[in-house]
C-alpha positions in Angstrom: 7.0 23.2 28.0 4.3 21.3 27.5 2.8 21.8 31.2 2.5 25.5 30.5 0.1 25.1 27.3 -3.4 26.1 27.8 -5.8 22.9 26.1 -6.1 25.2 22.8 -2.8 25.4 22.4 -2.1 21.6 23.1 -4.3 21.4 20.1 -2.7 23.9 18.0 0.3 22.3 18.6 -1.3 19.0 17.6 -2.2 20.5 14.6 1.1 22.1 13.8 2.9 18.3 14.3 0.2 17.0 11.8 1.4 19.9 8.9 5.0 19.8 10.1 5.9 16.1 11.6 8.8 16.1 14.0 12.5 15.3 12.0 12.9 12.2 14.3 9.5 10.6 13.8 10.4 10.6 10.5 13.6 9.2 10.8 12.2 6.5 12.7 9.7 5.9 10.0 12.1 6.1 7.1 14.1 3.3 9.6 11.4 1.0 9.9 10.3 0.8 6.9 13.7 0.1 5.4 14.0 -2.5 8.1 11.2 -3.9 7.0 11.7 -3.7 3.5 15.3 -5.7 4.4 13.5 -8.4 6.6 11.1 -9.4 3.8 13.9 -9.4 1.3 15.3 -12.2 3.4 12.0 -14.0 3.4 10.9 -12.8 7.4 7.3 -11.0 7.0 7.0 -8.7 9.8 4.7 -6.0 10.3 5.1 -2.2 12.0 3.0 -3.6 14.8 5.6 -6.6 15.6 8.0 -3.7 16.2 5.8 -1.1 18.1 3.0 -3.0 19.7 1.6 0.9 20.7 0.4 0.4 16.8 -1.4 -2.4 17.2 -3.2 -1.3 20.5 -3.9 2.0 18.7 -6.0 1.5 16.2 -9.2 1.9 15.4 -9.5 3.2 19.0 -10.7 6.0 20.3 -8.2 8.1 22.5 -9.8 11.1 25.0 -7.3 14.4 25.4 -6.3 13.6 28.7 -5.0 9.6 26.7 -3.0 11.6 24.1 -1.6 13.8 26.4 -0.2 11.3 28.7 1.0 9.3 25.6 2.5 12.8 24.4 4.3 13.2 28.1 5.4 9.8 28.0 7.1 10.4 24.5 8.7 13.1 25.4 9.4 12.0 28.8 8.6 15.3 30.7 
């Protein structure tokens, strides 16, 4: 699917994923942060980043189009 998208409408569906995140990345949010939330009430202090080190590498970076798609392809695995 997403090798037949023209670069606007990579961006549209960018956009659309912003308004209307996908069900399983927030499942896997809703999981972490209960995991979390159970780790520190056992006295462990994790963070996201010990759990996805993609976070940690991530921010506060810049990423170019040609980055976010290969992240996006690598994702989804197409």
């Amino acid at each position: 699917m997403l090798d037949e998208l023209t670069p606007r409408q990579f961006d549209e569906w960018i956009a659309y994923q912003q308004v209307e995140p996908d069900k399983m990345d927030r499942l896997r949010l809703i999981l972490t942060t209960g995991f979390l939330a159970l780790c520190r009430s056992w006295g462990v202090d994790l963070t996201p980043e010990m759990l996805d080190p993609a976070l940690e590498s991530a921010q506060g970076q810049e990423v170019s189009p040609a980055q976010a798609e290969a992240m996006v392809r690598a994702a989804y695995h197409c």
